[in-house]
Each structure stands twice: as structure tokens, then as C-alpha cells.
C-alpha positions as a Markdown table, in Angstrom:
| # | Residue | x | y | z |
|---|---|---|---|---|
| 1 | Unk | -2.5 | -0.1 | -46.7 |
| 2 | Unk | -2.0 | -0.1 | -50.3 |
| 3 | Unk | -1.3 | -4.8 | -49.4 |
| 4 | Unk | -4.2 | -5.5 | -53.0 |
| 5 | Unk | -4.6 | -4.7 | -55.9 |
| 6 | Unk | -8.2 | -3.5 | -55.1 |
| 7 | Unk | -7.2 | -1.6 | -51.9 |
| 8 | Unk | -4.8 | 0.3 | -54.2 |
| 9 | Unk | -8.0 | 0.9 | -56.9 |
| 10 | Unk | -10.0 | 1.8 | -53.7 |
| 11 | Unk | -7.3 | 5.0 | -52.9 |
| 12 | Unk | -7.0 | 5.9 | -56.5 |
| 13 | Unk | -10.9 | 6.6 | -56.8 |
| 14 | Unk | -10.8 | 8.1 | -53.4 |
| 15 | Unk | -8.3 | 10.7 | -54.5 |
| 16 | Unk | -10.3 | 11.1 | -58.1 |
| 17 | Unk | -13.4 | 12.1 | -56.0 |
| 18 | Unk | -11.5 | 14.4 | -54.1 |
| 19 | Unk | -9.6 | 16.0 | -57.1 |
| 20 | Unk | -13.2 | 16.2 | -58.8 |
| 21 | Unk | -14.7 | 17.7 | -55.8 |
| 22 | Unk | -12.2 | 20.2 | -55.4 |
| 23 | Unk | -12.2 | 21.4 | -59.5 |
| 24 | Unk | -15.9 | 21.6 | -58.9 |
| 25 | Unk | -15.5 | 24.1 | -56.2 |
| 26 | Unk | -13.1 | 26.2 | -57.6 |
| 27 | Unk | -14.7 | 26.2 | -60.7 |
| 28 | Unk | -18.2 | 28.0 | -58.7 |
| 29 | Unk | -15.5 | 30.1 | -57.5 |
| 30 | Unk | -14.2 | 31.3 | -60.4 |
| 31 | Unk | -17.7 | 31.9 | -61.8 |
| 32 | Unk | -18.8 | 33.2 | -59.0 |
| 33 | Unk | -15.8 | 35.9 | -59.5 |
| 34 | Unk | -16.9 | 36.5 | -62.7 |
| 35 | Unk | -20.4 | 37.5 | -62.1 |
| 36 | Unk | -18.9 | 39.5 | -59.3 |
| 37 | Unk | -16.9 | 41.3 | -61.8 |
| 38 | Unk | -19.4 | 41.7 | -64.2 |
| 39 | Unk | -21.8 | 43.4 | -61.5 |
| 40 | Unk | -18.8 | 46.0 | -60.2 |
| 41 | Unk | -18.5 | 46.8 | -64.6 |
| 42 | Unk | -22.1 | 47.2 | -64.4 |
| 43 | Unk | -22.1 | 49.9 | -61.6 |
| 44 | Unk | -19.3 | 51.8 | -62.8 |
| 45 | Unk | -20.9 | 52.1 | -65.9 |
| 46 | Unk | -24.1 | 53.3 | -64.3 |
| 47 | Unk | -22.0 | 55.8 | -62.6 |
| 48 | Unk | -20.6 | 57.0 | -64.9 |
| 49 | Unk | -23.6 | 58.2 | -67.1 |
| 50 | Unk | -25.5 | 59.5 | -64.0 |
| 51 | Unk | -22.1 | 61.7 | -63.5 |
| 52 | Unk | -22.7 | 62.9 | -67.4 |
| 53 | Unk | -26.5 | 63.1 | -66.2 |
| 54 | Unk | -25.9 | 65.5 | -63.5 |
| 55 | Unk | -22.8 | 67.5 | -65.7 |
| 56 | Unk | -25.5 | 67.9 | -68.0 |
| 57 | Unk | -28.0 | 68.9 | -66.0 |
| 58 | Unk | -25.9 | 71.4 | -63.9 |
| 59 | Unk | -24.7 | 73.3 | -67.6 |
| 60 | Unk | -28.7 | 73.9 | -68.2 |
| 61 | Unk | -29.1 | 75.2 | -64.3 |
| 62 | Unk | -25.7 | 77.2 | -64.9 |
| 63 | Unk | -27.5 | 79.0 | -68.1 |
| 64 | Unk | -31.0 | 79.6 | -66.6 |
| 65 | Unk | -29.6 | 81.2 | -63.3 |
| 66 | Unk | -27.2 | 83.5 | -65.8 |
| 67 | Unk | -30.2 | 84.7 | -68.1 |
| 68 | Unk | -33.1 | 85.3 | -65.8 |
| 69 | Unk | -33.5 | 88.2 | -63.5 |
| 70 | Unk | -36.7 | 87.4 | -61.9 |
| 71 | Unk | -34.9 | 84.4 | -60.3 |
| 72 | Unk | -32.8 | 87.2 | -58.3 |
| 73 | Unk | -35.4 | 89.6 | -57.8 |
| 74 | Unk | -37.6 | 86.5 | -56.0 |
| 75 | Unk | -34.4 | 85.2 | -54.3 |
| 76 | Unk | -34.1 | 88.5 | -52.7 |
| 77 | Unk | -37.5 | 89.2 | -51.7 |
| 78 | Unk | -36.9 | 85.7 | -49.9 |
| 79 | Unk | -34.6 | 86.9 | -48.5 |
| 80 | Unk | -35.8 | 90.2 | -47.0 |
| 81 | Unk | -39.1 | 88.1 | -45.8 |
| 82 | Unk | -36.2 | 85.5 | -43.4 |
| 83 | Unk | -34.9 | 88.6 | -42.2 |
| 84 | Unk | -38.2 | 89.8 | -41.2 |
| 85 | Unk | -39.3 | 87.0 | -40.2 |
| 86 | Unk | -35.9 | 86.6 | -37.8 |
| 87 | Unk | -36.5 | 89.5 | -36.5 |
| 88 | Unk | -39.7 | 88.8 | -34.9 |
| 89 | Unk | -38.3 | 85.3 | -33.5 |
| 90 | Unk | -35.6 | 87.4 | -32.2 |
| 91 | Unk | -38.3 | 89.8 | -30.7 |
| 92 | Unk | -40.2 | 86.6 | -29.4 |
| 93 | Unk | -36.7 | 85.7 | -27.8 |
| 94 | Unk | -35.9 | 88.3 | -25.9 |
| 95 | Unk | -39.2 | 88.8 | -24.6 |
| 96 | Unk | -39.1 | 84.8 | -23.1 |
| 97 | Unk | -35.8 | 85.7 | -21.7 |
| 98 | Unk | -37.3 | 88.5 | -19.8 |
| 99 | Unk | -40.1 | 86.4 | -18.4 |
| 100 | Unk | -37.2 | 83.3 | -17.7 |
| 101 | Unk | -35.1 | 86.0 | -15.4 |
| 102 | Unk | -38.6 | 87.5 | -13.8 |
| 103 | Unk | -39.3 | 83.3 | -13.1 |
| 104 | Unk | -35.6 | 82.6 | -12.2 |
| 105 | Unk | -35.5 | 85.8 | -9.6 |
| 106 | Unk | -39.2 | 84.9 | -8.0 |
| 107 | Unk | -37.7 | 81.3 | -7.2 |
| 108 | Unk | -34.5 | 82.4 | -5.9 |
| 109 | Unk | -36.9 | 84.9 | -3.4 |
| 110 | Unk | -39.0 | 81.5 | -2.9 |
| 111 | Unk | -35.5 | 79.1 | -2.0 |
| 112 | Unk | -34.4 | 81.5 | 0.3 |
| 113 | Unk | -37.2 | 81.4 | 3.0 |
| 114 | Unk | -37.0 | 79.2 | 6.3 |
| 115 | Unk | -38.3 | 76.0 | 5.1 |
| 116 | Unk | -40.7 | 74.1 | 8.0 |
| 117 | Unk | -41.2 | 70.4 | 7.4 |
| 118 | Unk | -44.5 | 69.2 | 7.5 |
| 119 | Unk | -43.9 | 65.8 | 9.1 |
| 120 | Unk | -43.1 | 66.5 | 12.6 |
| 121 | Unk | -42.7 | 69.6 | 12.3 |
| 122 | Unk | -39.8 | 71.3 | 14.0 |
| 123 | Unk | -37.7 | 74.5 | 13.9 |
| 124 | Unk | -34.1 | 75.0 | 13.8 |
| 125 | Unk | -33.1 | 75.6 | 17.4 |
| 126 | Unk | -29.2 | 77.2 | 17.6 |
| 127 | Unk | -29.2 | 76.6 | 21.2 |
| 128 | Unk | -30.4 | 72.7 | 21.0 |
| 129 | Unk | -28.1 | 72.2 | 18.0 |
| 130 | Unk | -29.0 | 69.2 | 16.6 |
| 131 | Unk | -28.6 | 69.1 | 13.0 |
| 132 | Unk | -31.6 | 66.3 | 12.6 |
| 133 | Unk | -34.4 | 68.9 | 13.5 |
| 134 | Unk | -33.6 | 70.8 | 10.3 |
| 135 | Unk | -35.8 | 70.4 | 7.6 |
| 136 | Unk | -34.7 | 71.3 | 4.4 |
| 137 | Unk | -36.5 | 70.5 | 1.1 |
| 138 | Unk | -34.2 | 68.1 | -1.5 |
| 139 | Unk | -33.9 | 70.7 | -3.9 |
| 140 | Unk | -32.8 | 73.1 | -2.1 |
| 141 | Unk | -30.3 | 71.8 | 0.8 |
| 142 | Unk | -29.2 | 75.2 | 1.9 |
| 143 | Unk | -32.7 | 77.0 | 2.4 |
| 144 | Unk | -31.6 | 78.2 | 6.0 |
| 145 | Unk | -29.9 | 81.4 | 5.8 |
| 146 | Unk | -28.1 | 82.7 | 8.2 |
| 147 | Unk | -30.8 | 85.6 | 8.6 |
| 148 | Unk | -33.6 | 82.9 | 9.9 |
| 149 | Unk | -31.0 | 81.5 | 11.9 |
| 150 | Unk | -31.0 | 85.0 | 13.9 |
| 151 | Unk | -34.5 | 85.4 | 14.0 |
| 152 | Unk | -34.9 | 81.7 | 15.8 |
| 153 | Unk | -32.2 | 83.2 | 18.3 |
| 154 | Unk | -33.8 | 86.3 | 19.0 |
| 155 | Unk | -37.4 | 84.7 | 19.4 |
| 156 | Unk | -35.7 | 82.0 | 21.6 |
């Protein structure tokens, strides 16, 4: 491998490219760190006077809401126009709940009647007993009470 004098020359400037090539990159490294660093300075700095910004700001708010009245006296009418308001939604509420239970008891009235199906129609028969001739809607799989059940047997 290293047989010549030129083959030896060959390796040495090999391994100088290499060693250059490697200084190069961690030199962009390092400055790449740098500018890295420089930006995270930046930001703190930035930080730090929009912290004194706001302390600042938050010692003049602190002073105004101390020596004005009119800020409470309008804070409280505010107030006293919510609860009013409130009050009505609450109003508005419980009238919607009335109307949801008046809904919610006509549909339990409606679920509870023999359901015919309209395809074929056919009637529950206690005596045939055959469970495929009952027709019961998807939403409500137990629409056949035991009261229509009677009535078939009596009219049977």
C-alpha cells in the first residue's frame, strides 16, 4: 500500500483533505452555535423588557381601578344587567323543558300502540305463534304490549 514514494504522498494528501474537510465542518458548527446563542440572548432580552412592559403597565391599571368610582358603579350595573339577563334565559329554559317533557310523554303514548307493518301486512296472532309475523318498527323493538296482545286474543 504505502510500496512508493508517490503512493505514500497520495495518502498523506488524502488524509489532508479529510482533516480539512472535517475543520471546515466543525467550524459551520461552531458558528452555527454561535448565532444560535446569540438569537436565545436576543429573546431573553426581549422578554425581559416586555415583562417590565407589562409590570409597568399593570402599576398604572392598579392606580386607575383604586381612584375611580365610576369604574365600580358601571361594573356593577353590568352586573345587575347579566343577572337580568340570566334570569330570562333561565325563564326561556324552563319553559323548553316543559315543552321537551309534553314532546317526550306524547311519544311514549305514540311508541306504545300496536304497530302494523305496511308490507304484508299482518297481525300478531298468539295462537299461530310465529314470531316472523310481528312487525315492529326499528326504533322501537318492543311496541307490542302485553295489552294488544289481549285484545288480538279476545278478537280471535
Amino acid at each position: 500500500m504505502f510500496g512508493t514514494e508517490a503512493s505514500r504522498e497520495r495518502w498523506t494528501l488524502r488524509v489532508a483533505i479529510f482533516a480539512t474537510a472535517v475543520a471546515l465542518a466543525a467550524a459551520f458548527f461552531t458558528h452555527q452555535h454561535w448565532k444560535s446563542s446569540d438569537r436565545a440572548v436576543d429573546v431573553a432580552e426581549q422578554a425581559r423588557k416586555e415583562a417590565n412592559h407589562q409590570a409597568d403597565l399593570r402599576q398604572l391599571d392598579d392606580a386607575n381601578l383604586k381612584t375611580t368610582r365610576e369604574d365600580a358603579a358601571s361594573a356593577l350595573a353590568e352586573q345587575i344587567k347579566r343577572t337580568d339577563q340570566a334570569s330570562a334565559l333561565t325563564k326561556q329554559i324552563a319553559e323548553a323543558a316543559r315543552k321537551n317533557t309534553s314532546t317526550a310523554s306524547q311519544a311514549l303514548s305514540v311508541s306504545e300502540r300496536a304497530y302494523l307493518g305496511v308490507a304484508g301486512i299482518t297481525i300478531y296472532c298468539p295462537v299461530c305463534e310465529q314470531p316472523e309475523n310481528i312487525r315492529a318498527p326499528p326504533s322501537h323493538p318492543k311496541s307490542i304490549t302485553s295489552e294488544t296482545k289481549l285484545k288480538a286474543i279476545a278478537t280471535h
